[in-house]
C-alpha positions in Angstrom: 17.0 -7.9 4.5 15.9 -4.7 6.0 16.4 -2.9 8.8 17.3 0.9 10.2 20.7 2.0 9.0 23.1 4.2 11.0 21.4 7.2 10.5 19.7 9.2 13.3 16.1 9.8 12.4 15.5 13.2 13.1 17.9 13.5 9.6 14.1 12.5 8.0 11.9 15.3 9.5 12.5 17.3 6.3 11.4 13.9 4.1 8.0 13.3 6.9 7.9 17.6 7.0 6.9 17.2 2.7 5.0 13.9 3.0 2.5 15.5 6.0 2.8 19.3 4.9 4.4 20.1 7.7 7.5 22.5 8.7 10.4 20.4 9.9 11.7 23.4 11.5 8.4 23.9 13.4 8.4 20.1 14.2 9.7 19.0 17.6 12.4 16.4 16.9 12.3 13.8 19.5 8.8 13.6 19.0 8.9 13.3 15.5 12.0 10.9 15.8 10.3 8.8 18.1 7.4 8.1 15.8 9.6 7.7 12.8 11.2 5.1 14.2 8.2 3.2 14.9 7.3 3.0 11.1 10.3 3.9 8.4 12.4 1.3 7.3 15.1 1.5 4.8 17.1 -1.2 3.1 20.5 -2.5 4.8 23.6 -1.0 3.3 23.9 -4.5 1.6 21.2 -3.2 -0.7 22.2 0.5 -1.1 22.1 1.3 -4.6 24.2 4.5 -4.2 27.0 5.3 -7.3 30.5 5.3 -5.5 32.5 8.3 -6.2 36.1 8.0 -6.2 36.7 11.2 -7.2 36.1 11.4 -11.2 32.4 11.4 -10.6 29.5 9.2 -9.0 29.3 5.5 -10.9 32.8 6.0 -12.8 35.7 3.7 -12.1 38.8 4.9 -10.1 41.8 6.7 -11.9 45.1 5.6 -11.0 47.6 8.8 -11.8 50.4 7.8 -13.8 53.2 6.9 -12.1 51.2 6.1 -8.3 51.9 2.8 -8.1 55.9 3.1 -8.4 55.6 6.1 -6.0 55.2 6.0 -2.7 53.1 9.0 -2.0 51.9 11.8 -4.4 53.2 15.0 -2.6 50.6 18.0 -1.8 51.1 21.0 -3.4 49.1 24.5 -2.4 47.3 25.2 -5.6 47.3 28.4 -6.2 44.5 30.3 -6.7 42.5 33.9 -8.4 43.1 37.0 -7.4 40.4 36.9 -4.7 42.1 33.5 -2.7 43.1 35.6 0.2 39.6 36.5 0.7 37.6 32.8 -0.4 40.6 30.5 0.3 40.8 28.0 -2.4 39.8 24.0 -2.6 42.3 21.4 -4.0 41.7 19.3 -6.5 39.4 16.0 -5.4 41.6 12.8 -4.6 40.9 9.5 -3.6 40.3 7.9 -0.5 40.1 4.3 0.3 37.3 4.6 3.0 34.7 6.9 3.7 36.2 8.7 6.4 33.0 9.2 8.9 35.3 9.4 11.7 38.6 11.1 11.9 41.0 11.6 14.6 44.1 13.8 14.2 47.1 11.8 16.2 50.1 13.3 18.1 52.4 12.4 15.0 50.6 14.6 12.4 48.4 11.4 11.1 44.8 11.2 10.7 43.4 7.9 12.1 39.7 7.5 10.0 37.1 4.6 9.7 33.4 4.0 9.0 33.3 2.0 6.0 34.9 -1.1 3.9 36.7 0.1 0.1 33.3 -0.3 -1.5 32.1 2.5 0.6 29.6 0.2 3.0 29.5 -0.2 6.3 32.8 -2.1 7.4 34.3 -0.2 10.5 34.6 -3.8 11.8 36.5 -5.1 9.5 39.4 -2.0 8.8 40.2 1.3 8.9 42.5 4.1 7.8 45.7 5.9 9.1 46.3 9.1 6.6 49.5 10.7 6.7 49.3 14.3 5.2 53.4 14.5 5.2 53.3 12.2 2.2 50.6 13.3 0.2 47.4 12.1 -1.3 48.1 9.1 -3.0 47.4 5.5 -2.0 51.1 5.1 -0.7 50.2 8.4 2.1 47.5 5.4 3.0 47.9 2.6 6.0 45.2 0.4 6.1 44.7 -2.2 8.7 42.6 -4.6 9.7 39.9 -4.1 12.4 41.5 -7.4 14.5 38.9 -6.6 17.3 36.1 -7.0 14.9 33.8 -3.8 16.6 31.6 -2.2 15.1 32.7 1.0 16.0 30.7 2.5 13.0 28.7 6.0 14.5 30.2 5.3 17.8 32.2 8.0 19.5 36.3 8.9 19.8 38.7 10.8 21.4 42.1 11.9 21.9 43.6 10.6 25.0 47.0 12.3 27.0 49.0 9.2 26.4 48.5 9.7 22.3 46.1 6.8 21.8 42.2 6.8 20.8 39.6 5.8 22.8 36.5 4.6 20.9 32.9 3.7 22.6 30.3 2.4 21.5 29.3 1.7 17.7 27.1 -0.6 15.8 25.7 -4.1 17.3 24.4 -6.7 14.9 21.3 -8.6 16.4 20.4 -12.0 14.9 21.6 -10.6 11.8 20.0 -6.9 11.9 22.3 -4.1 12.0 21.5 -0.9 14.4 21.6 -1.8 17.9 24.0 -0.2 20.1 26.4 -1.9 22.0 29.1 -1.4 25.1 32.2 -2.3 23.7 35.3 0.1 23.5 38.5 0.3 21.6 42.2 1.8 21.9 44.3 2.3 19.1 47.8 3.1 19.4 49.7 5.1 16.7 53.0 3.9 18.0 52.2 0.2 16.9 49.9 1.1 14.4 47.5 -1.7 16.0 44.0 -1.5 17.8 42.5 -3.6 20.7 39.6 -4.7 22.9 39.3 -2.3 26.2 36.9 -2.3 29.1 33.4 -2.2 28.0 31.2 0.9 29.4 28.3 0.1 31.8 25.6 1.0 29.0 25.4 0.3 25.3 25.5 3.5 23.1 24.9 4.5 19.6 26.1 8.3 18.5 27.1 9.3 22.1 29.9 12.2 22.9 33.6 11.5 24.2 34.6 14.7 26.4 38.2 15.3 27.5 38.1 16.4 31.1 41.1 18.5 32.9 42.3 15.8 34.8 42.8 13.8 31.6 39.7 11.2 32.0 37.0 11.0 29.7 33.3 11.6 30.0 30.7 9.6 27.7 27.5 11.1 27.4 24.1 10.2 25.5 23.5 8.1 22.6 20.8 5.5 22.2 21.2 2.1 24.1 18.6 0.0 22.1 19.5 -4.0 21.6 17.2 -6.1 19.6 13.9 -3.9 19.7 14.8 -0.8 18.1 11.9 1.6 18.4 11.3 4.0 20.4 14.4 5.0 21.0 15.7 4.5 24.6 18.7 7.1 25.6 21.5 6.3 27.3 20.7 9.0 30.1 23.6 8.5 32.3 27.3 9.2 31.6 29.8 8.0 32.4 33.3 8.9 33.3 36.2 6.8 32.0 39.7 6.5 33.6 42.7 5.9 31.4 45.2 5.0 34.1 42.7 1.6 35.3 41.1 1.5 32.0 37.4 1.5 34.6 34.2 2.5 33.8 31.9 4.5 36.0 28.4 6.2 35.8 27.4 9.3 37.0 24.4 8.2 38.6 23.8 11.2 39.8 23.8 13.2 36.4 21.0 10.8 35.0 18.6 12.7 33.2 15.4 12.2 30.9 18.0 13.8 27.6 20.5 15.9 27.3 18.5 18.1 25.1 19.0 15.3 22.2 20.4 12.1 22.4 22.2 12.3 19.1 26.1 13.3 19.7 25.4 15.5 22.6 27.1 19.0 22.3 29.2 18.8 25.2 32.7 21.2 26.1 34.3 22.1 29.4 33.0 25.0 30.3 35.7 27.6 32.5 35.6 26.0 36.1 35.8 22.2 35.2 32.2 21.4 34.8 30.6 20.1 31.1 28.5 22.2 29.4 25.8 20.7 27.3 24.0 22.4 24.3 20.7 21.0 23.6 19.1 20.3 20.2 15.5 20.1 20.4 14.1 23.1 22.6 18.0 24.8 23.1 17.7 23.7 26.5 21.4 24.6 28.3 23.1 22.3 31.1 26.2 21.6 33.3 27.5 18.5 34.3 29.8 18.2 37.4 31.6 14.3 36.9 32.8 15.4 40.7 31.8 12.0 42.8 28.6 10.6 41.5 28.1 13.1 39.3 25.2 16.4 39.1 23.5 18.1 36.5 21.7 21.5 36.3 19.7 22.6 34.1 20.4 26.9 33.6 18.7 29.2 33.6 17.8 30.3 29.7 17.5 28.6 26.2 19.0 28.8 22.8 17.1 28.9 19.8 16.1 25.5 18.8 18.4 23.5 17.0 18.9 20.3 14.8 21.4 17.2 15.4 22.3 17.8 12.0 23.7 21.1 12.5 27.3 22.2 13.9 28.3 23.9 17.0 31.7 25.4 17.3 33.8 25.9 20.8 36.0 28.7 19.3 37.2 30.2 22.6 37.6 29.0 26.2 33.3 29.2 27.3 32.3 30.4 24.1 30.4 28.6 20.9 28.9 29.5 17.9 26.0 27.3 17.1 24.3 26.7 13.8 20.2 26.5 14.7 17.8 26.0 12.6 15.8 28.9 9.9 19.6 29.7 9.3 19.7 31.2 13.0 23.3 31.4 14.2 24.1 32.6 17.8 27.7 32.8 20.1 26.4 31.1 23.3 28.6 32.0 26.5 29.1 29.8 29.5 31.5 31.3 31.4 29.8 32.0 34.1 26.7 30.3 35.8 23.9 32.1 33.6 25.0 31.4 30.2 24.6 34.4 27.6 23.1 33.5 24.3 23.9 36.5 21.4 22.4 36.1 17.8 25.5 36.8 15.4 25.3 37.0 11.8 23.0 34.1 10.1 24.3 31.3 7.7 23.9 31.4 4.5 21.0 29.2 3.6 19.8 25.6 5.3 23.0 23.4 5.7 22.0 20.0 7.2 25.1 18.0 8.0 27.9 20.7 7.4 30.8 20.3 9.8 32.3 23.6 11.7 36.2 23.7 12.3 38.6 26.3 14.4 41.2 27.6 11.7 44.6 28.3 12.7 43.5 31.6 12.9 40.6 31.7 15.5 38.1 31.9 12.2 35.4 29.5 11.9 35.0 27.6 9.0 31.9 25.7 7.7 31.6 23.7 5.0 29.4 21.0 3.3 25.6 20.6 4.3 21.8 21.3 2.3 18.6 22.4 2.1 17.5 19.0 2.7 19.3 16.6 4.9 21.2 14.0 3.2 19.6 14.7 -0.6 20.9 16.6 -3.5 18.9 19.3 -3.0 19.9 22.7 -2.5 24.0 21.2 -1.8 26.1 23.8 -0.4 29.3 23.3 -1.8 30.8 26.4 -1.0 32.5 27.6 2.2 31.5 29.9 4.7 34.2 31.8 7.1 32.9 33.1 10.4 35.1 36.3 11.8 34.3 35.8 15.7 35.8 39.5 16.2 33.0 40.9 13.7 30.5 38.4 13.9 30.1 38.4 10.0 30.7 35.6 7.5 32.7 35.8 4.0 31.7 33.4 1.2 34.5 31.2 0.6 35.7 29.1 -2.1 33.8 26.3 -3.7 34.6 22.6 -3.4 34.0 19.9 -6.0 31.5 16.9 -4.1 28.7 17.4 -1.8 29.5 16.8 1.8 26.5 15.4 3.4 25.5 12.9 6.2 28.7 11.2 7.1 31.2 13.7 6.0 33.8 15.3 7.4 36.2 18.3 8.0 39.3 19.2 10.5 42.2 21.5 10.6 45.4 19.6 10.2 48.9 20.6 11.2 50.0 22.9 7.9 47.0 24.5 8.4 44.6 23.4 5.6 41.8 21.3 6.2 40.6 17.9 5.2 37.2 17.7 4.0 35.9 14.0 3.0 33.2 11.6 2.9 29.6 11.4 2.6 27.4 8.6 2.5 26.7 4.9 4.1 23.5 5.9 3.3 23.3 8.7 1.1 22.9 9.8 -2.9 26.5 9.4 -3.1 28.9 7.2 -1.8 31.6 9.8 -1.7 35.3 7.3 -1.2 37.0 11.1 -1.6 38.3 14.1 -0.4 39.1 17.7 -0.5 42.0 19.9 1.0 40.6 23.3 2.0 43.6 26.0 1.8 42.6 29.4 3.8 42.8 32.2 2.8 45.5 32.9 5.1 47.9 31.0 2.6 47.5 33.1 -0.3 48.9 36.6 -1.2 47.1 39.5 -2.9 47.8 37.9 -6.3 46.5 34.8 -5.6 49.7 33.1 -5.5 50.4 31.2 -2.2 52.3 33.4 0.3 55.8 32.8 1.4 55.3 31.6 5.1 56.9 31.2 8.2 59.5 28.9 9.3 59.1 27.4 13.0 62.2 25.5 13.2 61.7 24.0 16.7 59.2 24.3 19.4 60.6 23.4 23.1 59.8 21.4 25.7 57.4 18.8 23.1 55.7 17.7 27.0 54.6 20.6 28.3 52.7 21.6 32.0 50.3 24.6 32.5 51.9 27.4 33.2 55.6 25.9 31.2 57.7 28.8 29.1 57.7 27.3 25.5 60.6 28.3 23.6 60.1 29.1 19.9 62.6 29.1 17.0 61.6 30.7 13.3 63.8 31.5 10.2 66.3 34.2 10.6 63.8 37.0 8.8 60.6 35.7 10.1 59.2 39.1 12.0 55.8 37.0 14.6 52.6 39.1 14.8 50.6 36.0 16.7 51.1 32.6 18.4 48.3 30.4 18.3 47.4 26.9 19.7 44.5 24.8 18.4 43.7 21.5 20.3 43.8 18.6 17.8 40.3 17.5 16.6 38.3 14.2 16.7 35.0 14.7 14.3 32.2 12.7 13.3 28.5 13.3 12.4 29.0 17.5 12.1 30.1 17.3 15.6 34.2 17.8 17.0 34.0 18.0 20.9 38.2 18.0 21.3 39.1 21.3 18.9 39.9 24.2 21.0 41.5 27.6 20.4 44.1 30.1 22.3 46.2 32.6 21.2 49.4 32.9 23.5 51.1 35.7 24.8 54.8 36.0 23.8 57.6 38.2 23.5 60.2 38.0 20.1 64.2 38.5 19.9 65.8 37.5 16.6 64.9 34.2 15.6 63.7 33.3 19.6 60.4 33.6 20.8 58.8 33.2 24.1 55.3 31.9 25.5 53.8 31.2 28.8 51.0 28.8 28.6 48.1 29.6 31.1 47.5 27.8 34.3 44.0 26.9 34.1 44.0 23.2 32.6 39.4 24.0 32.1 40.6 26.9 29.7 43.5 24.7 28.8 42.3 21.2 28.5 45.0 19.3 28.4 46.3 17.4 25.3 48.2 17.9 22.1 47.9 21.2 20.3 49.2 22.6 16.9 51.1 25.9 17.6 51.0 28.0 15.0 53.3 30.9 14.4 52.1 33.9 12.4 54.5 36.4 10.2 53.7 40.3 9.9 51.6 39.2 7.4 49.2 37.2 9.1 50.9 33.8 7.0 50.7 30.8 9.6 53.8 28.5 9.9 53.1 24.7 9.6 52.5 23.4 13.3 54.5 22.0 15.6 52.7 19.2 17.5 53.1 19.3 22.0 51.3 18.2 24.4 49.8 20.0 27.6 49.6 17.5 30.6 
């Protein structure tokens, strides 16, 4: 049986591009989405022939490591690396994963909540999921997976991070008298504490790749996505958010924010801009916005536009009102919306086409991108190596290289000992890719290659923290602090992670006790949980400690 698959169809403007002779990056996307919709078809994932990838290699059969089944984790070791690792950073060695992670959440305990797919790599987020625990490794014991009991589809819906620890999913995958691909209203919460997920109050419109936002006051905003049911094509946006409230678990649109698109429909690039409103980055055209979710909502359209951009391709909050956004012909620009006027600044350009790469905040404040290709979701021109954006020089440095491609549906996000996860690909895609890689920086490695000796932050105090709190900061008795950073924990999916955000914190040192003021202003400081880092004289991060900003 056929029918669309979860896969946004502007991802196929480089296919239709070849096929008509045309440009895809001279092609304007909803346009061309909306007429590929009318006519493509691909099979369901019941009939994707894709090889699955375990992590030996596309077709071939899983590798137990001796010993994993009488162990109850395999414990992570940094690898070390050559010479140059403190300049590339270095890739760990590939490991498998019993999902394909499409979706990852990292949780107030250190765990990464993931889902998208069933073991076999196909479409399954209705039927379980994955709760990753770095602590013990990567081996099947560092695994949890439970059953979906709601039965959701929450495959290419949206998640997020709530204040009281639990995720919030909307939206997902509706099956229509027995066709995949519509979009539907229903919403989850899953709670680390009882390891268990439930039904919540459905949203007032169905939605299908839509944005969760954090907001200051700790409710959610929902925005875009397509709200098709039944009759697929053209696609219909959802073009009215809608603001969630954790404390009644209640719906509500903005009516008054409704608008034709938000500049694409496809996982809207939304942050909270200084000031409290949302500040949307269009796709097709650049177009810039802000939302107010005061009342009934408004929306503005500002003055100015970005260079025109792709769904496909990431955009980074790296600072409070700041981005860096991947465009297309390798165009990257820092885009400013601190103030009413936003201020769009061409920085150094990528490296070559990468369709589908995802962008994380290091511990550090560095950008890191990794994955993509020439062509979206093909084996052609992969990108397997890193790229590290320096947001003081503008410049990139050419990182390490990683195993598998990372393409449509794959992943990356900082984790607390400040490495990053970087999984997944496929459901569709040449590869189903049930893996992952560990990205060390090159922050953890010394001039030889070897990994660095590194900080010790013994304790971290208050865990529950207000704007404006002291935090009180204990490292190892000859630990000398250069820098105290806090990173918001991430939520990714689909080259797109609305929750990360960066500070560094002012703080003075005596002995083994440091001190930090958090700042006052919860749209600079959204709260949430956040990894604080600690730094050594030799620019070495510590392995985070986990608090939360209310």
């Amino acid at each position: 049986m056929k029918t669309f698959l979860c896969i946004v169809a502007i991802s196929f403007l480089v296919i239709v591009g070849i096929v008509a002779g045309r440009s895809v990056e001279s092609a304007d996307p909803m346009t061309m989405a909306q007429g590929i919709e009318g006519w493509l078809g691909i099979p369901d994932e019941t009939d994707d022939k894709a090889p699955i990838d375990y992590g030996p290699g596309p077709g071939k059969p899983k590798q137990v490591e001796p010993g994993e089944t009488a162990t109850l984790a395999i414990k992570a070791q940094i690898p070390g690396g050559a010479p140059t690792a403190n300049v590339t950073g270095v890739f760990g060695p590939v490991v498998t994963w019993p999902i394909i992670p499409i979706h990852a959440v990292l949780l107030p305990d250190g765990r990464v909540m993931n889902y998208g797919t069933d073991a076999s790599g196909a479409q399954g987020a209705q039927l379980i999921y994955d709760i990753w625990n770095p602590k013990l490794g990567t081996g099947s014991g560092a695994h949890l997976v439970l059953p979906n009991t709601t039965k959701t589809d929450i495959f290419c819906g949206s998640q997020s991070l709530m204040m009281s620890g639990d995720v919030l999913t909307s939206g997902g995958d509706l099956t229509v008298n027995g066709a995949r691909n519509s979009a539907q209203n229903a919403t989850t919460i899953f709670s680390p504490t009882a390891n268990s997920i439930k039904a919540n109050t459905p949203m007032n419109y169905a939605r299908w790749y839509s944005s969760l936002v954090s907001l200051p006051n700790g409710e959610l905003a929902v925005f875009g996505g397509r709200q098709n049911v039944g009759l697929l094509s053209p696609a219909q946006e959802a073009a009215t958010p809608e603001l969630y409230d954790p404390a009644v678990r209640s719906w509500k649109p903005l009516t008054g924010a409704t608008a034709a698109h938000f500049g694409g429909w496809y996982y809207p690039r939304a942050y909270v801009a200084p000031g409290g409103s949302v500040f949307l980055l269009g796709t097709d055209g650049g177009a810039m916005y802000s939302v107010s979710t005061a009342g009934v909502g408004s929306i503005v359209l500002l003055k100015g536009n970005a260079p025109n951009g792709h769904a496909a391709l990431p955009t980074i909050p790296f600072a409070p009102g700041m981005a860096i956004s991947v465009r297309l012909n390798q165009q990257v620009v820092v885009v400013d919306y601190r103030k009413s006027t936003p201020i769009v600044t061409a920085t150094q350009s990528m490296d070559q086409i990468r369709y589908w790469a995802s962008g994380s905040i290091l511990a550090d404040g560095q950008v890191l991108v990794t994955g993509g290709s020439q062509v979206a979701n093909q084996l052609t021109g992969v990108a397997y190596h890193a790229q590290i954006w320096n947001p003081t020089t503008g410049h990139w440095t050419a990182g390490a290289s990683a195993t598998k491609p990372r393409l449509y549906h794959s992943i990356a996000m900082l984790l607390p000992d400040a490495t990053v996860l970087t999984g997944g690909g496929g459901a569709p895609g040449p590869v189903k890719n049930l893996n992952a890689e560990i990205y060390y920086p090159p922050y953890l490695y010394a001039s030889n290659g070897k990994p660095a000796v590194r900080p010790v932050l013994t304790a971290a105090t208050p865990t529950v923290l207000n704007p404006g709190n002291t935090v009180h900061v204990t490292v190892g008795p000859t630990d000398i602090i250069s820098r105290l950073t806090f990173v918001r924990t991430g939520s990714v999916t689909h080259s797109n992670n609305s929750d990360q955000r960066f500070l560094n914190l002012a703080f003075t040192q005596e002995g083994q006790n440091l001190t930090a003021v958090l700042p006052t202003d919860t749209t600079r400081m959204v709260p949430g949980f956040y990894m604080l880092f600690a730094f050594n004289d030799a620019r070495v991060p510590s392995v985070a400690r986990i608090v939360s900003v209310l």
